[in-house]
N, C-alpha and C positions, 0 to 999 in steps of 0.2 A: 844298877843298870838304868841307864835312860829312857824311859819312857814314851818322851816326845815323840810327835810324829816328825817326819823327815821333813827338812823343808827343799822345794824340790831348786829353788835360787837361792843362793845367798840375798840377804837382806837388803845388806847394801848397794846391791847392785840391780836391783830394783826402778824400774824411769821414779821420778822425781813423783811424787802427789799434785793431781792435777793436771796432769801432762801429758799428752798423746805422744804416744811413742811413733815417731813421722819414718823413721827407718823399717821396713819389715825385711827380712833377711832372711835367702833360701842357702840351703850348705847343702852340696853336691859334689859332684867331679867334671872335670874336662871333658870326657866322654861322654857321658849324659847333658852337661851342658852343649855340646856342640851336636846332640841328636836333637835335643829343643829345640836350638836355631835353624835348624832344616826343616826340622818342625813346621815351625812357628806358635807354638805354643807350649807354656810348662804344666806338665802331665805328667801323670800317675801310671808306674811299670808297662801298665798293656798297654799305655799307648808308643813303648819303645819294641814292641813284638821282643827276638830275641837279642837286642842287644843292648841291654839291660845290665848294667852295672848297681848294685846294691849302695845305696846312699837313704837318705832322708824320708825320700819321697814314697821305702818301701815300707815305711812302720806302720805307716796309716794308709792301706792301699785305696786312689781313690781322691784321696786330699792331700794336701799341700800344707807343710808344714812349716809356719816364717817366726822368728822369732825377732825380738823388737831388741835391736840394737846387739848386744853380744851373744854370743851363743854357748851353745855346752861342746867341751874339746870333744865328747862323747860322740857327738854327732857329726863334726869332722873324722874321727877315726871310724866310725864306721862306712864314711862316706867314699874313703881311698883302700877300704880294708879287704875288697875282693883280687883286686891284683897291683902288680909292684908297681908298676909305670903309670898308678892315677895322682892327679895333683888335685890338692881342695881348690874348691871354689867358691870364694861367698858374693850370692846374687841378691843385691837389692832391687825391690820391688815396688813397687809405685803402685799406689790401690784408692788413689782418690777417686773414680770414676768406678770402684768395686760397689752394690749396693746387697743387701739381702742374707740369709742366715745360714752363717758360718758357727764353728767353736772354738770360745777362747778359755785360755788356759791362766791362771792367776800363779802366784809364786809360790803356793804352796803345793801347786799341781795337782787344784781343782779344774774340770772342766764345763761349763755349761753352753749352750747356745745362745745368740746374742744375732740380734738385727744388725747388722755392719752398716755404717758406722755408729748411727746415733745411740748404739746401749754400748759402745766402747767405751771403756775407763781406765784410768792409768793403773791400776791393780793388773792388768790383763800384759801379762807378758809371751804371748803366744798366739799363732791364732793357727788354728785348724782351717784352710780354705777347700771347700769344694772343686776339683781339679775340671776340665784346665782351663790357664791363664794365657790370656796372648803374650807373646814371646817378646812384644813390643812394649810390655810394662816395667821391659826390665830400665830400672836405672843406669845399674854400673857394676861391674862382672871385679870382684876384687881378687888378686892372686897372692901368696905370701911373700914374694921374692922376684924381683925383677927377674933371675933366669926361668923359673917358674910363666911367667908372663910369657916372655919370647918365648919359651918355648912348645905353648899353647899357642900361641900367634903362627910359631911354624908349621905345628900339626894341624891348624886349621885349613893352612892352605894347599894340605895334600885331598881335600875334600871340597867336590865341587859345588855343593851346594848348603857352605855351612857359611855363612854372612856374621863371623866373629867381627871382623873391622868396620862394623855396621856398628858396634856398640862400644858404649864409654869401658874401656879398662884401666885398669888402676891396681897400684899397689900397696897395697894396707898391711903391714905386719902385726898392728893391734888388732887386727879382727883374726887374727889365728891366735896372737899370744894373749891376748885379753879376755880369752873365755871365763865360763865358771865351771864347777865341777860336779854338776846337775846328773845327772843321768838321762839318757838316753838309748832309746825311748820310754817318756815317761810311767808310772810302772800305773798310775791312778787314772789314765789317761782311755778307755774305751771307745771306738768309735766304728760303724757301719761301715763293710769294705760295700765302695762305692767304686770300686774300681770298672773303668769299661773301656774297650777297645774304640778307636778313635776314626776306624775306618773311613763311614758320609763324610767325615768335618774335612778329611784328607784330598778326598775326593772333590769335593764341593769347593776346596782352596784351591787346588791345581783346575777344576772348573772356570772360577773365577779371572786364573790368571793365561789360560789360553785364549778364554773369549775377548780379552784384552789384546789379545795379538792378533786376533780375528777382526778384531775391529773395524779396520782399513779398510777392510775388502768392501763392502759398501754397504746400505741401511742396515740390510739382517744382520750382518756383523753389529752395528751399532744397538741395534734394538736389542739383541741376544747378551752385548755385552753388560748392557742398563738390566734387563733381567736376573744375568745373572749375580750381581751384585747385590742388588735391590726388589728382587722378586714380588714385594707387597705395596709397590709402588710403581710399579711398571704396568702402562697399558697394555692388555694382552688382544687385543684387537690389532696391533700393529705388527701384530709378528702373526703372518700367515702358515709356517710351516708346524701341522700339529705335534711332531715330536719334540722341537723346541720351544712350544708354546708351553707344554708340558712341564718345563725347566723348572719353573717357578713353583708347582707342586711339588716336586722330587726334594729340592732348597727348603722347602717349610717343612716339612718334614710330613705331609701329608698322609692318608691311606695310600696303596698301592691301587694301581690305577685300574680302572673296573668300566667305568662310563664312556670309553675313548676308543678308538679306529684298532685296526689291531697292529699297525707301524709301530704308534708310538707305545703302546703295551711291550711290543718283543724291546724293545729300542731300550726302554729304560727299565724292562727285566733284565737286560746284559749288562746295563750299567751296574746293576744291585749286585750281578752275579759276579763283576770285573773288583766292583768295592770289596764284595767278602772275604774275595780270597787273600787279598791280604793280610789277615789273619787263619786263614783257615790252617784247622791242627793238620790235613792231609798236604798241606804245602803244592794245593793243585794251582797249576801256572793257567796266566791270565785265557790263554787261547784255550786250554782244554775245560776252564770253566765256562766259556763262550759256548763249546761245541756243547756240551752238555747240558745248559741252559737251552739250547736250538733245540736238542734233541724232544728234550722233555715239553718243551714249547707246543712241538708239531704236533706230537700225540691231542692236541685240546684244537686242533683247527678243523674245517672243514676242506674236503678235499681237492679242491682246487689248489686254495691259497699252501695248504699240507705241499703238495708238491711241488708251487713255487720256491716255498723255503727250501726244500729236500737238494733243490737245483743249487741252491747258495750254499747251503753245507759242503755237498758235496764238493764242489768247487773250493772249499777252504779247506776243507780237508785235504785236498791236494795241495794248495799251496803251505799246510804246514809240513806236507813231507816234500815234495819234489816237484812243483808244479810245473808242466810245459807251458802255461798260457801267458803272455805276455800282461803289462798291465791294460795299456791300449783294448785286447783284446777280452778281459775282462768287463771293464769297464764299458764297450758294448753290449755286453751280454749284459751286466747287470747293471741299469737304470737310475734308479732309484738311490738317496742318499743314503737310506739303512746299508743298503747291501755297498755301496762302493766305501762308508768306512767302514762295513768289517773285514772287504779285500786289502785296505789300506794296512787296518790294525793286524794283519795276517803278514803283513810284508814289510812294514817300520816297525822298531822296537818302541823306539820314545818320542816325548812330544817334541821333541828338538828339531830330528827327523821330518816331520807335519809343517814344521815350520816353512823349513828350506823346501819342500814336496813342491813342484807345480807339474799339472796336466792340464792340456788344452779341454778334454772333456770334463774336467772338474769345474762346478759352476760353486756360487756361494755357498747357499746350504750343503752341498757335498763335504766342503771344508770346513765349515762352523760344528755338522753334525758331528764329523770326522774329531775334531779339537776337543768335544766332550768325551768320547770316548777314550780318545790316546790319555786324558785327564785324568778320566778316573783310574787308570790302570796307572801310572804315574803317581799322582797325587801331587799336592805341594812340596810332599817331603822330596817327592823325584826331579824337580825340577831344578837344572842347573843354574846358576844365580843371574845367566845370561838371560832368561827368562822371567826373571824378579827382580830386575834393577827398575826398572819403571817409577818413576816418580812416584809416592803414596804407594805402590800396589803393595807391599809388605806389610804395612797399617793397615791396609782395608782389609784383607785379607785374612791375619788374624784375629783381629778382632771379630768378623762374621764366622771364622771356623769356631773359636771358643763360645759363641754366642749360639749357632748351630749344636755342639757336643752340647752346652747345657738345656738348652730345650730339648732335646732328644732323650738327655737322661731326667728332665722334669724338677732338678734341682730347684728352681724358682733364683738363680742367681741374677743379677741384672750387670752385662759389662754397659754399662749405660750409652749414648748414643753413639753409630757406628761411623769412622773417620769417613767421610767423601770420600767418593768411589772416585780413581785414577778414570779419565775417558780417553778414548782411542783418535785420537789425532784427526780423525775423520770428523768425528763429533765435534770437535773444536771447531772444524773449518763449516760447521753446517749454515748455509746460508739464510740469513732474515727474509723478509718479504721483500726489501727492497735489495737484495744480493747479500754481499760481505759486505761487514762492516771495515773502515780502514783499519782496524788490526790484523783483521781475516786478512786482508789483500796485503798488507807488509812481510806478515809471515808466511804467507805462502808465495811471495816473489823469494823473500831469502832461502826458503828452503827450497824451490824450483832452479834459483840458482846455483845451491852448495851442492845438489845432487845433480847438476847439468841437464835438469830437464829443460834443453829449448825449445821443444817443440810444445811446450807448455805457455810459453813467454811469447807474447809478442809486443810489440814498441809502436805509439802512435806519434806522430810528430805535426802539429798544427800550424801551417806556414801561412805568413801574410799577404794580402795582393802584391805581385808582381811577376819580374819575370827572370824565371830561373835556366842554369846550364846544367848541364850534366855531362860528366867525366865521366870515361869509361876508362880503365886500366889494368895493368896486373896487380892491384893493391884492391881492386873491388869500384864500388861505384863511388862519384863523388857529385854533390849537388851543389851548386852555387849560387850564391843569395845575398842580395846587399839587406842590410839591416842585422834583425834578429830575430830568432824563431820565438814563434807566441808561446808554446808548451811542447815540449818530452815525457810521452807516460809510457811508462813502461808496465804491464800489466800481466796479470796471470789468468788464462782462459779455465773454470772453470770445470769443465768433464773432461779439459784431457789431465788436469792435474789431477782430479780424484782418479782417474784410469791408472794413472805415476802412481800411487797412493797405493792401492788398492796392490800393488805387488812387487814394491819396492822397498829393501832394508833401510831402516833410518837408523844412522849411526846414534847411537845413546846420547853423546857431549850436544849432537846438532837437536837431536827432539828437546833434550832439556832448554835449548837458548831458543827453541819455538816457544815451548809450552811456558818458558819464563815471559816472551814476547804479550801473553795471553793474560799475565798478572798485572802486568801494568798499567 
């Protein structure tokens, strides 16, 4: 009998001596790949709640399992193995910008921990990565067989919010027939279930990408959405309202909030109690975790403010069963930006809804508070891709949600520095000391014009001494003038344009050939 231990790769197939193995490779399914891309980030089981398909990523609950160029057929058959209609998928990974201590696996299916990158070696055919990865490190998504391809391409586009044609696909028949015959999952192979539910990070993304749409509406939009991006660089002197000044503590992952007014206390207890449920094992829906968050609230107030809230419940609790009150008539009664988005979040389902919303008594903050809310109950993964097409915002995006989940679970990973935060249109156009600059004023005559704002535009025309007629007709006015006129400026005024701005759709194709106007 052979005594040898088992070698867990063939030999020869082994990277070369001396050689980084530059390929890392996740093997998965179509299903879980296209829950990652709504995602935006590749995560470990709980962060798919239940719709979780058994592949790779459940051996090692927690971390991320890549292997360096071919893989074991082991781990594609377990990866299509829970039902008929999965196809493999092999996703390569791009980890130049990964730093910090993972575990790698050598060929005889030893594993130890290892500083990423500088204690990698070519012995290491594996690596163990602490989960998750932003969604946007993937390389290129390989299938076995071009009908396999399309036919992932078709299933994507019965889901609104899965950005497959967002990535390189390709089809590789060697990376399914050229496995080895390793076993999977390794049997020498122990590691800490690190597994954790991905709740804030979800939150925090759909955060990110409403306050983006918020933007327009005027400074607090702009200030709220620089916060919410970049919270540890944001002056927080500039943002007057204290429940969203609060933003950027909630984002760091700060204590719960103890030193502050009791607005933004209730305000972003709701937000914690909107985040939970989405995992919660009672499957309690967003509104009755709101009411019950209130409830238990009031009990710790003094009785004044006790019976202010009592008045706001009450009132939501009507309009989740049958409310008579109109919105107008609501929004009288209750003032305050706490209370009119949770009449909102009582009467829209999604942030899509928030979007298209307008009321004459909704002022800024009403709608920015509003946008964090609908956010958190949403999340990134909720939001349909009409919401995520935005120049850069899918890059900034995940990379701060995977960068959030790891410092919450204290891994010490580094996704190293985070992509430029997308800015809101407004911010672009903000004017210097001495006005707009001439890009500012190109871009916003072209886009004054392609949205027909004229009442935004007005034309100066500089004439020379002398002496003019003027034609009246049914064609309009005409002047008449020997020579030539000195100058035609055609210009954009300003406050009525950001007024346009502030609540007017900009077609996708027109913002990009602004914001391209803005690179050059």
């Amino acid at each position: 009998m052979d005594n040898k231990p088992q070698t867990l790769f063939p030999i020869n197939e082994a990277p070369p001596k001396n050689q980084k193995a530059l390929k890392w490779r996740l093997v998965t399914n179509q299903r879980n790949l296209f829950y990652m891309l709504a995602a935006g980030m590749v995560m470990s089981p709980k962060g798919f709640g239940e719709k979780y398909y058994q592949d790779t990523l459940s051996s090692f609950p927690g971390w991320i399992p890549l292997f360096a160029d071919n893989v074991p057929k082991a781990a594609i058959d377990l990866s299509v193995s829970e039902r008929h209609h999965l196809i493999p998928c092999i996703v390569t990974i791009d980890l130049k910008n990964l730093h910090g201590g993972l575990v790698a696996m050598d060929i005889d299916g030893h594993a130890r921990e290892i500083q990423f990158p500088d204690q990698l070696n070519s012995s290491k055919i594996a690596l163990f990565v602490p989960a998750p990865l932003p969604v946007t490190w993937l390389e290129s998504i390989a299938f076995p067989s071009k009908e396999e391809k399309l036919a992932c391409e078709d299933d994507a586009r019965d889901f609104g919010n899965v950005p497959l044609l967002d990535f390189k696909r390709e089809i590789d028949s060697r990376l399914f027939s050229k496995t080895n015959d390793a076993p999977w999952p390794p049997s020498r192979v122990t590691l800490p279930d690190r597994d954790n539910v991905l709740n804030k990070a979800f939150s925090a993304g759909g955060i990110m990408a409403m306050l983006l749409h918020m933007g327009n509406l005027g400074d607090v939009g702009v200030q709220s959405c620089r916060l919410g991006f970049d919270p540890s660089g944001t002056d927080l002197s500039t943002i007057a309202d204290p429940m969203l000044r609060e933003l950027g503590s909630w984002l760091q992952t700060e204590p719960t909030l103890t030193n502050v007014n009791i607005l933004p206390r209730l305000f972003w207890g709701v937000i914690d109690s909107v985040t939970a449920c989405r995992s919660s094992v009672d499957t309690i829906s967003p509104i009755d975790a709101v009411l019950g968050y209130l409830d238990t609230a009031a009990a710790g107030l003094d009785e004044k403010t006790k019976q202010i809230l009592l008045k706001l419940t009450n009132d939501l609790r009507k309009l989740a069963g049958l409310g008579d009150s109109t919105i107008t008539e609501l929004f009288e009664k209750h003032t305050k930006p706490f209370s009119r988005a949770l009449i909102l979040f009582f009467l829209r389902d999604k942030c899509a809804d928030l979007v298209e919303f307008r009321h004459p008594l909704m002022n800024e903050v009403d709608y920015v508070v509003a946008a964090i809310l609908f956010a958190a109950r949403d999340g990134w993964l909720g939001l349909p891709l009409v919401l995520r097409d935005a120049v850069g915002l899918q890059d900034a995006v995940a990379h701060r949600m995977g960068a959030l989940a790891h410092r919450m679970a204290g891994s010490g990973m580094d996704l190293g520095e985070p992509p430029v935060r997308p800015m809101p249109l407004r911010e672009l156009f903000t004017p210097g000391i001495r006005g707009w600059s001439s890009k500012q004023r190109d871009a916003a005559l072209l886009l004054s014009r392609e949205l027909k704002w004229i009442e935004c535009i007005h034309t100066r025309i500089n004439l020379g001494k002398g002496e003019y007629r003027m034609i009246i007709d049914g064609g309009g006015v005409q002047i008449i003038l020997p020579g030539d006129v000195k100058a035609v400026v055609t210009e954009v005024e300003p406050s009525k344009f950001f007024t346009q701005l502030s609540y007017s759709k900009i077609p996708v194709k027109l913002e990009k050939r602004i914001r391209d106007m803005f690179k050059a």
